[in-house]
C-alpha positions in Angstrom: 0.0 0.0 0.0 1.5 3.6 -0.7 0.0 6.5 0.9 0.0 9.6 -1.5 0.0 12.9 -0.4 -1.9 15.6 -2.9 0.1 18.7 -2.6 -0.9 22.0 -3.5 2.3 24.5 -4.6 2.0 28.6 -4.1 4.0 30.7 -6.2 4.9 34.6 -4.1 6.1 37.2 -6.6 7.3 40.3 -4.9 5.0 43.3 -5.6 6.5 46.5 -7.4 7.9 49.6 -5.1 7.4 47.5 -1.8 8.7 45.0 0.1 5.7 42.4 0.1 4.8 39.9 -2.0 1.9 38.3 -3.5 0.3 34.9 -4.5 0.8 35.3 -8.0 -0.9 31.1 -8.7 -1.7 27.8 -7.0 -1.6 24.2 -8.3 -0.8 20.8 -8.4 2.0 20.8 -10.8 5.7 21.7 -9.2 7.2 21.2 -12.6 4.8 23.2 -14.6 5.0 26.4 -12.0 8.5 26.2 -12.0 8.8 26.0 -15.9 6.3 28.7 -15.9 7.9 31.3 -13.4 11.7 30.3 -14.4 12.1 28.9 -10.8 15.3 26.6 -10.0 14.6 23.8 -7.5 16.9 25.9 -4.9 14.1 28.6 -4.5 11.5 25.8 -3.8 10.1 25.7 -0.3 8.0 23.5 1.7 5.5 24.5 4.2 3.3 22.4 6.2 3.4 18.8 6.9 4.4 16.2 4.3 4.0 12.5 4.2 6.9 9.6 2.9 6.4 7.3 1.0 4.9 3.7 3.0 5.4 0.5 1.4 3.9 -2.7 2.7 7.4 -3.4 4.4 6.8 -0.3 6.5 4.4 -1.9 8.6 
């Protein structure tokens, strides 16, 4: 049995003349944000809580 976990991936843009930011798009494709926004795996963060993998072995 593997246990999946559904994420949901933010991307902040920093808003012009101030020092904020803003959700600038939500989904469930990493790969396609990152393509979309130019972002290289070392700017990715996680936040909240995130399962591993569990195999039949596991338990």
């Amino acid at each position: 049995m593997i246990h999946a976990v559904v994420g949901r991936y933010i991307v902040w843009l920093p808003m012009a003349g101030v020092d904020r930011h803003f959700i600038a798009e939500e989904g469930n494709d990493l790969e396609e944000l990152m393509k979309k926004y130019d972002i290289p795996f070392e700017r990715i963060q996680r936040l909240g809580p995130f399962m591993e993998e569990e195999t039949e072995n596991d338990q």
